[in-house]
TIGU-45645 format. One record per residue (C-alpha): residue number from 0; z, x, y. Coordinates in nm, 4 decimals. Example, Ala and Ser with C-alpha at 12.3 -4.5 7.8 and 13.67 -1.06 7.14 Angstrom:
REM residues 2
+-------+----------+----------+----------+
: lumke :        w :        u :        v :
+-------+----------+----------+----------+
:     0 :   0.7800 :   1.2300 :  -0.4500 :
:     1 :   0.7140 :   1.3670 :  -0.1060 :
+-------+----------+----------+----------+
This chain:
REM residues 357
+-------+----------+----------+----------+
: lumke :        w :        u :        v :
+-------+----------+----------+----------+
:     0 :  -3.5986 :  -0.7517 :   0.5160 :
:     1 :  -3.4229 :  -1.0679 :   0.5298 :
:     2 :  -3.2090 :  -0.9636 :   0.2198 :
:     3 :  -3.0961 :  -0.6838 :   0.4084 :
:     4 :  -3.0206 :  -0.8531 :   0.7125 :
:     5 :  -2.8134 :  -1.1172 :   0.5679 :
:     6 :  -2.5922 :  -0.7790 :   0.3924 :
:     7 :  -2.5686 :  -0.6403 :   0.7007 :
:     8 :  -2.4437 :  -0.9492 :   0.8411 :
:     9 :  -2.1726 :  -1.0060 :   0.5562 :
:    10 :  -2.0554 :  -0.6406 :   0.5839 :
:    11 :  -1.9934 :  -0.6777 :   0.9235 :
:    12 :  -1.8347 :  -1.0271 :   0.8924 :
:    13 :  -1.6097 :  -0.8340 :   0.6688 :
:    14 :  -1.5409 :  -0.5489 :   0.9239 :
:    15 :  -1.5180 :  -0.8030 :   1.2484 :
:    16 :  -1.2385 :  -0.9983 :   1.0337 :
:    17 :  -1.0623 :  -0.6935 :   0.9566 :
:    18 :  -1.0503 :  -0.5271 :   1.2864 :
:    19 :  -0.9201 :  -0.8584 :   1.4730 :
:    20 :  -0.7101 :  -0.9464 :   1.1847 :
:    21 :  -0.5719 :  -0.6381 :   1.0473 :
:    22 :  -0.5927 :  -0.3267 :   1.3154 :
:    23 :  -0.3565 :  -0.4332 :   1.6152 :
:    24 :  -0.0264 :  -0.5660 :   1.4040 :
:    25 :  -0.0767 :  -0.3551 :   1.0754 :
:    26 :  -0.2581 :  -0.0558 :   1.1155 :
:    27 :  -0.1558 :   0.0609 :   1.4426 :
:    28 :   0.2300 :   0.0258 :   1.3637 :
:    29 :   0.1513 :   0.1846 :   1.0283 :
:    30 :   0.0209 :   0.5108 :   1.1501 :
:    31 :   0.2778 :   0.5491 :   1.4241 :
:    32 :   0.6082 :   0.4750 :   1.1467 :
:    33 :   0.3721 :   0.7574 :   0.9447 :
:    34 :   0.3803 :   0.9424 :   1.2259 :
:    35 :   0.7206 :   0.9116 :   1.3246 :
:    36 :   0.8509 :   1.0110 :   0.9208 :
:    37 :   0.6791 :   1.3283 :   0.9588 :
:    38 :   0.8445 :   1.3783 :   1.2889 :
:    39 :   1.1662 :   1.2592 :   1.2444 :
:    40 :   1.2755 :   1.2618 :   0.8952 :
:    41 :   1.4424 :   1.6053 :   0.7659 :
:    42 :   1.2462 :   1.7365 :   0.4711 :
:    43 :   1.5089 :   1.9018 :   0.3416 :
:    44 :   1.6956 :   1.5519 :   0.2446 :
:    45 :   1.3603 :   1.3617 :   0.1387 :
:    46 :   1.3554 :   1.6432 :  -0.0979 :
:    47 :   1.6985 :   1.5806 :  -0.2261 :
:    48 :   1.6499 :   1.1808 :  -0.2875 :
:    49 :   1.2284 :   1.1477 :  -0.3247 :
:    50 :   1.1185 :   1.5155 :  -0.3744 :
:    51 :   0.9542 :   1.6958 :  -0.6864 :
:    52 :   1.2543 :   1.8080 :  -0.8031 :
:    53 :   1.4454 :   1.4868 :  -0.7385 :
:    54 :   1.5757 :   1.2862 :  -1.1024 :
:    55 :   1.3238 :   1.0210 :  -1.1760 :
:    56 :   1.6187 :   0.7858 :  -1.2691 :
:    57 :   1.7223 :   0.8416 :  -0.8848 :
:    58 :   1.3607 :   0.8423 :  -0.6569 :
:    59 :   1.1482 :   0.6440 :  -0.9102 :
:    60 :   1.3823 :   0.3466 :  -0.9041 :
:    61 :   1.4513 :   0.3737 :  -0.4966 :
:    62 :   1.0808 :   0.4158 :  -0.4038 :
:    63 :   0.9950 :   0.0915 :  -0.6017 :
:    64 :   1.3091 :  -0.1195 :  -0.4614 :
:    65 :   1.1839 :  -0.0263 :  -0.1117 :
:    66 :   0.8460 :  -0.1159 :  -0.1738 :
:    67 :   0.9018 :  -0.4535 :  -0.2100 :
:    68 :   1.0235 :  -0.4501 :   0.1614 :
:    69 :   0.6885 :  -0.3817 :   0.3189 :
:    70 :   0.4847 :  -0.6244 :   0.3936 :
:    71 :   0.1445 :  -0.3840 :   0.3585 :
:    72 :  -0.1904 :  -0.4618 :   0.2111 :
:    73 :  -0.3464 :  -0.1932 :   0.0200 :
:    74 :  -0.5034 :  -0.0069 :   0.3421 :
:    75 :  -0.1842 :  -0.0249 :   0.5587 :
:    76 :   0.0634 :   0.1147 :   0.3375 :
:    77 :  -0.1206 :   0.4200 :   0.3050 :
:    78 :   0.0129 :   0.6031 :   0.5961 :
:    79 :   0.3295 :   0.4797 :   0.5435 :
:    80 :   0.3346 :   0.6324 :   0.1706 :
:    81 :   0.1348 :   0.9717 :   0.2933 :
:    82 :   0.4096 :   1.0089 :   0.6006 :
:    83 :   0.6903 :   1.0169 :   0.3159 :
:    84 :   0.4422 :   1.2785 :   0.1022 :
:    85 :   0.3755 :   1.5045 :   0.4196 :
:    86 :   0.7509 :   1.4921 :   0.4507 :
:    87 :   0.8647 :   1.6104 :   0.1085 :
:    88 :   0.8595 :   1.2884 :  -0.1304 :
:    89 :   0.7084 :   1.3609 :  -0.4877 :
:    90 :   0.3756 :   1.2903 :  -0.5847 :
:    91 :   0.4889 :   1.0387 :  -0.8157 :
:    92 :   0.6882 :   0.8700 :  -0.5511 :
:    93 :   0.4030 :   0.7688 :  -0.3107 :
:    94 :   0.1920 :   0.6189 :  -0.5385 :
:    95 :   0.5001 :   0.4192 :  -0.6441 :
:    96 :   0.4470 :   0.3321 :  -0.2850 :
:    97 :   0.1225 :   0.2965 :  -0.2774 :
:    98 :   0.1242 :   0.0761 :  -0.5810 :
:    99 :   0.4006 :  -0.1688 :  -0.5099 :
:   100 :   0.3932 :  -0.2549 :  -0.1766 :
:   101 :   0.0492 :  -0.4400 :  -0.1715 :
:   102 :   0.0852 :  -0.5424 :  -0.4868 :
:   103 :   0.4427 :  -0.7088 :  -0.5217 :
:   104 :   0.6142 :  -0.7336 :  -0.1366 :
:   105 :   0.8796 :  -0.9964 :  -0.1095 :
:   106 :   0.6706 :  -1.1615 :   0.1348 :
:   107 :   0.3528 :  -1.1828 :  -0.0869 :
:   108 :   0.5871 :  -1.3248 :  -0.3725 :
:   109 :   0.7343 :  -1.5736 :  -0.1674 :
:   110 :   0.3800 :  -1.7316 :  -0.0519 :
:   111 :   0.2569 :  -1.6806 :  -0.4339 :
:   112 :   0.5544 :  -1.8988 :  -0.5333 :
:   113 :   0.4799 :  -2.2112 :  -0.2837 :
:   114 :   0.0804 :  -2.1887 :  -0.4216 :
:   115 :   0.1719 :  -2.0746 :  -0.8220 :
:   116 :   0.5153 :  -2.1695 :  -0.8563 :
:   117 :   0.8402 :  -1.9580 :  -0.9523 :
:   118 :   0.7079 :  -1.8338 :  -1.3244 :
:   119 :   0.4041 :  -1.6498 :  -1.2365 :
:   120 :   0.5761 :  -1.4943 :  -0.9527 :
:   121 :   0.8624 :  -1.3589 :  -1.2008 :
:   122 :   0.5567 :  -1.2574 :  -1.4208 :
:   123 :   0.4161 :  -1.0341 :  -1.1130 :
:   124 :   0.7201 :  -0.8632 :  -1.0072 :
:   125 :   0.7872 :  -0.7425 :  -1.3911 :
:   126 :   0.4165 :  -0.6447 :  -1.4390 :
:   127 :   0.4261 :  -0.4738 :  -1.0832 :
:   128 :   0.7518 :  -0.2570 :  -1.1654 :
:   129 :   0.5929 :  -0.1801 :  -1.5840 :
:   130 :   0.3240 :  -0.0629 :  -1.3696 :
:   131 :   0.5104 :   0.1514 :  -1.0997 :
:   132 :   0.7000 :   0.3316 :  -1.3807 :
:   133 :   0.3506 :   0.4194 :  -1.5658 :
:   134 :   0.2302 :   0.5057 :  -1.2214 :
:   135 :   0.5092 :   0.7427 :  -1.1233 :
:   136 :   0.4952 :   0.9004 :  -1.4851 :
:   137 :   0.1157 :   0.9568 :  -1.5040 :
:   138 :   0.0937 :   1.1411 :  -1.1720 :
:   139 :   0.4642 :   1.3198 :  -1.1903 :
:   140 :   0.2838 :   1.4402 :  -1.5283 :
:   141 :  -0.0903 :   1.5103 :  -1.3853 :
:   142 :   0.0172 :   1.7007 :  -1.1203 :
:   143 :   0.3459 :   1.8653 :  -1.2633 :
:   144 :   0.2067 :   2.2228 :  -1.1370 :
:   145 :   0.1396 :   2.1277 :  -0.7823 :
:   146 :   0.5260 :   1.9970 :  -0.8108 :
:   147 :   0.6446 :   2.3033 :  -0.9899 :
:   148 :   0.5257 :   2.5117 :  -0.6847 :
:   149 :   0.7029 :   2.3004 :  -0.4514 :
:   150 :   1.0135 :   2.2980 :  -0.6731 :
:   151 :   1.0184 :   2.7158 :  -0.6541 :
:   152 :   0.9421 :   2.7057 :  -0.2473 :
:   153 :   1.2389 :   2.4847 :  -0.2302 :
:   154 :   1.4720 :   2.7122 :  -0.4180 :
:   155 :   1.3231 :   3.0159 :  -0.2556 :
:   156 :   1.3882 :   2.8563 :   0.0856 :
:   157 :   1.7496 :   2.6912 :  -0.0563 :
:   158 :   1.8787 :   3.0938 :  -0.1753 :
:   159 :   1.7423 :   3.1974 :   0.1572 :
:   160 :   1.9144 :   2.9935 :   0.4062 :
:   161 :   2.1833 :   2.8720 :   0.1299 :
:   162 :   2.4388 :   2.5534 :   0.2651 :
:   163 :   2.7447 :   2.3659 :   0.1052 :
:   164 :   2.6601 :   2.0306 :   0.2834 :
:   165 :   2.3898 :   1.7979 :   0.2157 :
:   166 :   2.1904 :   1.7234 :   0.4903 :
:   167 :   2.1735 :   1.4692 :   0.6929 :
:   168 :   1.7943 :   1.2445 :   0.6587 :
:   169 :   1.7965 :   1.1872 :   0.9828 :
:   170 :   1.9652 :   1.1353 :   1.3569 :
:   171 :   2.0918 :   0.8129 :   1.4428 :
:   172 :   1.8809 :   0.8273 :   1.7814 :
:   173 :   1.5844 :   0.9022 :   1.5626 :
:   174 :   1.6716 :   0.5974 :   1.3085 :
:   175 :   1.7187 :   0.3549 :   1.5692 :
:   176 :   1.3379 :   0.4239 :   1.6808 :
:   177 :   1.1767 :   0.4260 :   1.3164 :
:   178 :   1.4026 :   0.1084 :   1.2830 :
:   179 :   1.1800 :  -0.0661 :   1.5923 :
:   180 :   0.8605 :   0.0890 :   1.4582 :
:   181 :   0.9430 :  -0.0434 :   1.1467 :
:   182 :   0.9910 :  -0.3647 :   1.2747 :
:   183 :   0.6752 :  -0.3897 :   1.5019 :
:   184 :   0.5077 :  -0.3798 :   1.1463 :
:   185 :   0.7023 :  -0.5951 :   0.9617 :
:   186 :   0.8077 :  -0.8992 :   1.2235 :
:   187 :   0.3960 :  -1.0000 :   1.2895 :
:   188 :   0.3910 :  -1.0800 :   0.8783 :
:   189 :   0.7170 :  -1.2330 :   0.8349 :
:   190 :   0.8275 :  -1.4388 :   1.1211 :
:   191 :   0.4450 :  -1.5947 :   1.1550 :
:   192 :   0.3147 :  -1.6729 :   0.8093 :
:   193 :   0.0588 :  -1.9411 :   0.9619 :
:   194 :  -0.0774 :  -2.0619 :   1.3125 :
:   195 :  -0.2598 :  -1.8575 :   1.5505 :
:   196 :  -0.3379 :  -1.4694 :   1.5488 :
:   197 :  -0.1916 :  -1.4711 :   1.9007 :
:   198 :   0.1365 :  -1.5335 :   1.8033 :
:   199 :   0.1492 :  -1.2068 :   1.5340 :
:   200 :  -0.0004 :  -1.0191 :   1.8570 :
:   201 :   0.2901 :  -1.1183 :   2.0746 :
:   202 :   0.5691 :  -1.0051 :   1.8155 :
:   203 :   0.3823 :  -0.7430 :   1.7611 :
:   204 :   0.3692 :  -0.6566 :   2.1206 :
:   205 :   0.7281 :  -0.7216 :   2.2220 :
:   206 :   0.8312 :  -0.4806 :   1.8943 :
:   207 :   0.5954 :  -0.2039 :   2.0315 :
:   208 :   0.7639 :  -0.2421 :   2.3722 :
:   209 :   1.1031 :  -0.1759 :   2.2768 :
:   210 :   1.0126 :   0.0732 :   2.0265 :
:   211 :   0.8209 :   0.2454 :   2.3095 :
:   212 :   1.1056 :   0.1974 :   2.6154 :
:   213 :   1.3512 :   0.3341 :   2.3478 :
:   214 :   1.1863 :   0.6158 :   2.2333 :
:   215 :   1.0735 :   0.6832 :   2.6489 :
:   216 :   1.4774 :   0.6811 :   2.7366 :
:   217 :   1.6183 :   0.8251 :   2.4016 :
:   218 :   1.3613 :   1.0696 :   2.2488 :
:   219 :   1.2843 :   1.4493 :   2.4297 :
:   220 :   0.9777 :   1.4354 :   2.5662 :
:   221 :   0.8604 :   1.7407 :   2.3246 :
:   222 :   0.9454 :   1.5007 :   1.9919 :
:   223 :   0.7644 :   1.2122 :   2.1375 :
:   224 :   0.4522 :   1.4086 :   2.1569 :
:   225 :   0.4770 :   1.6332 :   1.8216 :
:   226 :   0.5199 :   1.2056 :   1.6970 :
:   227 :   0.1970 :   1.1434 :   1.8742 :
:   228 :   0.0474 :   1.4306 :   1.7254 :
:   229 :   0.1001 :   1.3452 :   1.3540 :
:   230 :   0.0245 :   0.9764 :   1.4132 :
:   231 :  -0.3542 :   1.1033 :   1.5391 :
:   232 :  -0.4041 :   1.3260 :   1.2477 :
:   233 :  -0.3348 :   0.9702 :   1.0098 :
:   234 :  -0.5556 :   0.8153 :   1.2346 :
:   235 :  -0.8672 :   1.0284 :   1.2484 :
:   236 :  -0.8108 :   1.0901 :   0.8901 :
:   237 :  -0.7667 :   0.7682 :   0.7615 :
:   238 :  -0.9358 :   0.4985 :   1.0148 :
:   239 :  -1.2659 :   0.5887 :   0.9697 :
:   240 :  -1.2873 :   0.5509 :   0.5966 :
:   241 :  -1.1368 :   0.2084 :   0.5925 :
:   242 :  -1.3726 :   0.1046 :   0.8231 :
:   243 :  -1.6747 :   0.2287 :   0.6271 :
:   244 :  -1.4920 :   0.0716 :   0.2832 :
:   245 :  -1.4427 :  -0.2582 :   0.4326 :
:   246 :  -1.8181 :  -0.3092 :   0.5508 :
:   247 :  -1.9000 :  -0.2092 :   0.1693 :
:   248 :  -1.6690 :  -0.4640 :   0.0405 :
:   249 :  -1.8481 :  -0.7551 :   0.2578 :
:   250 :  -2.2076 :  -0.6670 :   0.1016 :
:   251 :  -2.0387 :  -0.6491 :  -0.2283 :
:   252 :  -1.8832 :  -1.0019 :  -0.2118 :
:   253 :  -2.2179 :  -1.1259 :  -0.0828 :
:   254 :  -2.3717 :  -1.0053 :  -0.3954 :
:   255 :  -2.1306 :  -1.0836 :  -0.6439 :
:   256 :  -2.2515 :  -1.4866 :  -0.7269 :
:   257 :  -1.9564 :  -1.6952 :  -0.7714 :
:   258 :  -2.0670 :  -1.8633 :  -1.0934 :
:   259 :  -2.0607 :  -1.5347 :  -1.2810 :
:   260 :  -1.7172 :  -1.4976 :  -1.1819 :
:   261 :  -1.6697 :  -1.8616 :  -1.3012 :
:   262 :  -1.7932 :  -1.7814 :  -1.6573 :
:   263 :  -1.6333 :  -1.4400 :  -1.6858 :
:   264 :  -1.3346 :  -1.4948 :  -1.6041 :
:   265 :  -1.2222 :  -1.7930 :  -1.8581 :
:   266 :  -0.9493 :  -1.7079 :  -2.1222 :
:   267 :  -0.7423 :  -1.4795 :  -2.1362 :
:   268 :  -0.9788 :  -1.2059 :  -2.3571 :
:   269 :  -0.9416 :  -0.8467 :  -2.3012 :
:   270 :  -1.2818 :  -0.8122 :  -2.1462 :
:   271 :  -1.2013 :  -1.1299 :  -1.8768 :
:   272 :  -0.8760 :  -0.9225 :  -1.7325 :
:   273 :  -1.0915 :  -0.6223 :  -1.7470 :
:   274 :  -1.3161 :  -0.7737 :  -1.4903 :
:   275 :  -1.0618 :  -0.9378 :  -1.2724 :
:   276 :  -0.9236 :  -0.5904 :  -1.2633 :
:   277 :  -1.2675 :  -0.4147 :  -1.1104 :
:   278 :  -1.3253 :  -0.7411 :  -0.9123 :
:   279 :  -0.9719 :  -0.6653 :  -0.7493 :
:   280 :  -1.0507 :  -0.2950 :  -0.7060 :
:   281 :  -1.3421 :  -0.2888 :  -0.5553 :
:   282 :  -1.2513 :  -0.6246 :  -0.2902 :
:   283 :  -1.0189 :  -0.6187 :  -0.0114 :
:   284 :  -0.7847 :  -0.8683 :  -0.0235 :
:   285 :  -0.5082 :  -0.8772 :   0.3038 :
:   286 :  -0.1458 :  -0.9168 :   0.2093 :
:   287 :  -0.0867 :  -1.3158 :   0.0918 :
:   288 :  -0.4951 :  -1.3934 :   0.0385 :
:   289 :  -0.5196 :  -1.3332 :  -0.2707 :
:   290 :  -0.2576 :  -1.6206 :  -0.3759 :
:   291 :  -0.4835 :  -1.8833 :  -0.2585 :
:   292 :  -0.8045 :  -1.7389 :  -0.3388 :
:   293 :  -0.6164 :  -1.6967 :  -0.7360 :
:   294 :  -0.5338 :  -2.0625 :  -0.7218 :
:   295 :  -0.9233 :  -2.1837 :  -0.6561 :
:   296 :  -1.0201 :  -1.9731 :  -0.9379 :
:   297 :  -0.7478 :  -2.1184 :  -1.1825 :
:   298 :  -0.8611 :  -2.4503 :  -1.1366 :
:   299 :  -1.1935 :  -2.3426 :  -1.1667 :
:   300 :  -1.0813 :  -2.2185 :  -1.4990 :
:   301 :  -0.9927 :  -1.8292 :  -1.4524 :
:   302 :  -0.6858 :  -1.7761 :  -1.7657 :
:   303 :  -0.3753 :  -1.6742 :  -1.6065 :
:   304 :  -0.3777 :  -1.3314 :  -1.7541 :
:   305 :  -0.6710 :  -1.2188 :  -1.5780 :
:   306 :  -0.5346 :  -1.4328 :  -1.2931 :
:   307 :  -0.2314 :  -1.2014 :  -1.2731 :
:   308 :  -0.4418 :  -0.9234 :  -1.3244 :
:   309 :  -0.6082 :  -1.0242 :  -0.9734 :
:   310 :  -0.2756 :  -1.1134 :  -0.8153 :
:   311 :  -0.1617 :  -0.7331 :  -0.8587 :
:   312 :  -0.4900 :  -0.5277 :  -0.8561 :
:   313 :  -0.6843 :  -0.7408 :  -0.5336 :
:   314 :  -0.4148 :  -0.6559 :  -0.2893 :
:   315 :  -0.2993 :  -0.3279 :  -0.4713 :
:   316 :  -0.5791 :  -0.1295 :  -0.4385 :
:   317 :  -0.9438 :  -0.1428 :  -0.2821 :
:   318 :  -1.2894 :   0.0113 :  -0.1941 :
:   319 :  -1.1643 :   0.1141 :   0.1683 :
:   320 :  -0.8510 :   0.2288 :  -0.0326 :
:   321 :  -1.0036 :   0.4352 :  -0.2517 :
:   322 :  -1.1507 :   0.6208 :  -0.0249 :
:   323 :  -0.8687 :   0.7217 :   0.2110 :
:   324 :  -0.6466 :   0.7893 :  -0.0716 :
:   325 :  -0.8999 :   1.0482 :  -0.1666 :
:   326 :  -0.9081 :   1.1766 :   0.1849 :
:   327 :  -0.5669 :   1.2095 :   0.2522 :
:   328 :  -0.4332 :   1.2577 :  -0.1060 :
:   329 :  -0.7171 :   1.4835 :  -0.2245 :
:   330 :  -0.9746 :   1.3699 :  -0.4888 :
:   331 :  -0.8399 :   1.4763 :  -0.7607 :
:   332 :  -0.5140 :   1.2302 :  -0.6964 :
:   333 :  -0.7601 :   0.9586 :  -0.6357 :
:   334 :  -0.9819 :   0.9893 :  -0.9500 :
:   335 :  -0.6413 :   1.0221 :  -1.1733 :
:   336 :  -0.5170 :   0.6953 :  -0.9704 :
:   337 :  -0.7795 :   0.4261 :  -0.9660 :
:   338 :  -0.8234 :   0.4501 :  -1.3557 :
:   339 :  -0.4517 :   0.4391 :  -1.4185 :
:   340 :  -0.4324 :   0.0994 :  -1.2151 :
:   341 :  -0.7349 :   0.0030 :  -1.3831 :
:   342 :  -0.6524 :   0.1077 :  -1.7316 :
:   343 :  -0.2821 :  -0.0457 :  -1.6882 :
:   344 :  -0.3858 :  -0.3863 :  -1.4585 :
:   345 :  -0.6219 :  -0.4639 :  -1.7812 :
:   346 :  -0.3209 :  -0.4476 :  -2.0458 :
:   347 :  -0.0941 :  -0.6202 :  -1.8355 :
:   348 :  -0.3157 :  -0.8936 :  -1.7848 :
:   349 :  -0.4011 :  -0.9283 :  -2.1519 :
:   350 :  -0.0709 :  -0.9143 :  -2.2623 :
:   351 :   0.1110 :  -1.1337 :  -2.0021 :
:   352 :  -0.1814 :  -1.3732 :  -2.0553 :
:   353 :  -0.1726 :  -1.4021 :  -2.4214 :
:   354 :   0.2188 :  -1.3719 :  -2.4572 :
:   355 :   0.4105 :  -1.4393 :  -2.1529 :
:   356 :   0.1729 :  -1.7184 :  -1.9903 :
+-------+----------+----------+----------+
């Protein structure tokens, strides 16, 4: 009974820490830009730069640029790459998304290189964009006939309603607003790396003010709720499975004894990146915590291949992740995904630990 207790107690550690930490100034801005790219972006031009039938020398290498401008851990970035999906982008595109964002943002690189130093943060972003490519590819390929259909409704919609011009992404009114949503996500992470909580929750709060006043004086009141609409439907489908993931990660790390970890983990062997890898999948690890929590384990003796291995998988993916990406992906995307990342955050570790490191 006490065993159970004390699991209880560390899951809900875990989910207390998440919801003060996490919820108000990522999550919340995170469904409503979702929301608002449904809303607001024309499908027809996300089509034309990120769709299915969009070159993959053209969205592949945009998707992964603009990746590295989100500050997102692997939870929060999931609206923002489904809000893309639900508005045309190719499959292959949001789990670019999903992949690089957590796992290589420019402000998770910059805090890795004041902890690791400037080489194994050049080593991350190459391993990160090897992996996006494989990414892209592998689910482009898995799910070419779910693109193929889209391909032939665009056409069949193109040849109906048939038009010289390329369209236009979006209004500038419209812009302006998913600019100040974008930055109520962004500002909390980058302007207050350290110090209180507070202070993230009062940039936060001043974004969501403006974005709100804006969109109150600027938007019809007809778009604001169809936005509010599609930012619920992220919510209620999303929310409740991180929750549930993130109390399973705090029993997990309870269980999983630190001296195993210790032993395992030495070298730079196939089998020790193997295990970083599933140690980083199944944990949660926030945006910029997994560069300190890498550096304790490297001078506890972790080999820098499996410790890049952790730097990309631990904030790329997660238990909580896996199961909203299988909610609001489908499973099928989900049980193609999680072994790719696996599969390729093993190989890169091995090899950048035995030949780069």
């Amino acid at each position: 009974m006490e065993l159970v207790t004390d699991l209880f107690l560390s899951g809900w550690a875990s989910l207390e820490y998440y919801i003060m930490e996490h919820t108000l100034t990522c999550l919340v801005p995170a469904f409503f830009l979702a929301g608002a790219m449904v809303t607001f972006l024309n499908r027809e031009a996300i089509l034309d730069l990120l769709g299915a039938q969009a070159s993959i020398w053209k969205s592949f290498p945009l998707a992964a640029i603009a990746s590295f401008l989100v500050a997102a851990c692997s939870c929060t970035v999931i609206p923002v790459a489904a809000g893309l999906y639900y508005a045309g982008a190719g499959v292959g595109v949001a789990f670019i998304i999903l992949w690089v964002a957590p796992a290589a943002n420019i402000l998770a690189l910059v805090y890795t290189g004041t902890i690791l130093g400037a080489e194994i943060v050049t080593v991350r972003i190459a391993a990160a964009l090897i992996m996006a490519v494989f990414v892209g590819l592998v689910m482009k390929s898995a799910f070419a006939g779910e693109e193929q259909k889209m391909r032939e409704q665009i056409n069949s919609a193109t040849d109906s309603n048939p038009s010289s011009s390329r369209p236009s992404i979006i209004t500038l009114t419209n812009f302006v607003l998913i600019i100040l949503v974008l930055l109520s996500l962004l500002a909390p992470n980058y302007l207050v790396m350290e110090g209180p909580y507070l202070h993230k929750v009062l940039i936060f709060g001043t974004g969501a003010i403006l974005a709100a006043g804006y969109a109150w004086l600027m938007i019809e009141w007809s778009q604001i709720k169809l936005w509010l609409n599609e930012t619920w439907w992220f919510v209620k489908i999303i929310f409740p499975l991180l929750l549930g993931g993130v109390f399973l990660v705090g029993i997990i790390e309870a269980i999983l004894p630190e001296a195993w970890v210790q032993q395992w983990l030495g070298g730079n062997a196939l089998s020790a990146s193997f295990l970083a890898t599933l140690i980083g999948a199944f944990s949660y690890f926030a945006t910029m915590t997994e560069a300190p929590f890498v550096d304790t384990l490297i001078n506890m003796g972790m080999g820098y291949g499996p410790a890049l291995t952790l730097l990309l998988v631990g904030p790329g993916i997660s238990l909580p992740n896996w199961l909203a990406i299988a909610r609001i992906f489908g499973i099928k995307k989900a049980l193609v995904y999680i072994p790719t990342i696996i599969i390729l955050g093993t190989l890169v570790g091995w090899l950048f630990g035995n030949f780069i490191l």
